[in-house]
VMD Tcl script that draws the C-alpha trace (Angstrom):
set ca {
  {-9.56 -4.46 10.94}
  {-9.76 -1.36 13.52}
  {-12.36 0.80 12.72}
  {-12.97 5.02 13.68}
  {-16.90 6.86 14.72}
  {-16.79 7.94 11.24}
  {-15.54 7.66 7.92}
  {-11.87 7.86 8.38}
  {-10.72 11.08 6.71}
  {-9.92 14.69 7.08}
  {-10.27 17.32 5.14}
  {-7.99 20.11 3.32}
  {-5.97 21.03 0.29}
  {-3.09 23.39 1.78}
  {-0.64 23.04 4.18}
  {-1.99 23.52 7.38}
  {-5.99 23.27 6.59}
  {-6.68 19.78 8.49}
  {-5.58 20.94 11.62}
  {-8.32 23.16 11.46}
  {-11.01 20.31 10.58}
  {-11.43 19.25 14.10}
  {-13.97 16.66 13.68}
  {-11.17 14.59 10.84}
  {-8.87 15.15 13.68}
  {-10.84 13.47 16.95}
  {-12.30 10.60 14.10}
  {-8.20 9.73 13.73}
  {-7.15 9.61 16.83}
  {-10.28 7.22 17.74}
  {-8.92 5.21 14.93}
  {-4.85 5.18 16.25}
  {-6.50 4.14 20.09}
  {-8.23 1.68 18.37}
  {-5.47 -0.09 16.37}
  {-2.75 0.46 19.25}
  {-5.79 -1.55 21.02}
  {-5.83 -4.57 18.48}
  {-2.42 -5.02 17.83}
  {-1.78 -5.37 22.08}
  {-4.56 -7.82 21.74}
  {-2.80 -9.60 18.41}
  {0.52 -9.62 20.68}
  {-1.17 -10.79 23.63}
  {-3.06 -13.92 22.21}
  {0.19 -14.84 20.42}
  {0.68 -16.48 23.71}
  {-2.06 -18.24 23.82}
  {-3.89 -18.89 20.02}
  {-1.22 -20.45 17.34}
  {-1.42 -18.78 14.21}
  {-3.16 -20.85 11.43}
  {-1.16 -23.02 9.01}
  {-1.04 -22.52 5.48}
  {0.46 -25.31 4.27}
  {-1.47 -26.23 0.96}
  {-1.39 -30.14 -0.70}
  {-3.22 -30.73 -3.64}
}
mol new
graphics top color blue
foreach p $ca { graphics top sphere $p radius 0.5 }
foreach p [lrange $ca 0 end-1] q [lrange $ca 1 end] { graphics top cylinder $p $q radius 0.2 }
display resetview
Protein backbone atom coordinates (compact mmCIF):
# COMPACT_ATOMS: atom_id res chain seq x y z
CA UNK A 1 0.00 0.00 0.00
CA UNK A 2 1.76 3.45 -1.14
CA UNK A 3 1.92 5.72 1.48
CA UNK A 4 2.27 10.08 1.48
CA UNK A 5 4.71 12.44 4.38
CA UNK A 6 1.46 12.98 5.95
CA UNK A 7 -1.95 12.08 6.48
CA UNK A 8 -3.33 11.97 3.04
CA UNK A 9 -5.89 14.77 2.80
CA UNK A 10 -6.60 18.29 1.86
CA UNK A 11 -8.58 20.62 3.06
CA UNK A 12 -11.74 22.86 1.90
CA UNK A 13 -15.47 23.11 1.59
CA UNK A 14 -15.98 25.35 -1.69
CA UNK A 15 -15.01 25.12 -5.00
CA UNK A 16 -11.70 26.21 -5.37
CA UNK A 17 -10.44 26.25 -1.49
CA UNK A 18 -7.84 23.17 -1.75
CA UNK A 19 -5.88 24.67 -4.25
CA UNK A 20 -5.11 27.11 -1.82
CA UNK A 21 -4.08 24.45 1.01
CA UNK A 22 -0.66 23.98 -0.31
CA UNK A 23 0.65 21.63 2.16
CA UNK A 24 -2.75 18.89 1.12
CA UNK A 25 -1.50 19.62 -2.28
CA UNK A 26 2.56 18.66 -2.11
CA UNK A 27 1.31 15.56 0.59
CA UNK A 28 -0.80 14.22 -2.79
CA UNK A 29 1.40 14.47 -5.22
CA UNK A 30 4.10 12.58 -2.88
CA UNK A 31 1.39 10.04 -2.67
CA UNK A 32 0.60 9.79 -6.87
CA UNK A 33 4.89 9.51 -7.27
CA UNK A 34 4.66 7.01 -4.88
CA UNK A 35 1.95 4.68 -6.30
CA UNK A 36 3.04 5.37 -10.08
CA UNK A 37 6.37 3.98 -8.25
CA UNK A 38 4.74 0.64 -6.92
CA UNK A 39 2.65 -0.26 -9.58
CA UNK A 40 6.07 -0.03 -12.21
CA UNK A 41 7.54 -2.21 -9.56
CA UNK A 42 4.16 -4.63 -9.45
CA UNK A 43 4.53 -4.66 -13.45
CA UNK A 44 8.08 -5.20 -13.39
CA UNK A 45 8.32 -8.29 -11.00
CA UNK A 46 5.41 -9.79 -12.95
CA UNK A 47 8.31 -10.97 -14.95
CA UNK A 48 10.02 -12.40 -12.58
CA UNK A 49 7.73 -13.42 -9.12
CA UNK A 50 4.43 -15.63 -10.12
CA UNK A 51 1.53 -14.43 -8.46
CA UNK A 52 0.34 -16.70 -5.55
CA UNK A 53 -2.31 -19.41 -6.09
CA UNK A 54 -5.49 -19.45 -4.49
CA UNK A 55 -6.74 -22.53 -5.16
CA UNK A 56 -8.51 -23.73 -1.86
CA UNK A 57 -9.28 -27.83 -1.05
CA UNK A 58 -10.83 -28.66 1.99
Amino acid sequence: MPAANYWTVAHGLQSGEMEQDHEGQQIMSVLGKNMAWIMKIIDHGKEQIPAPSYAFTP
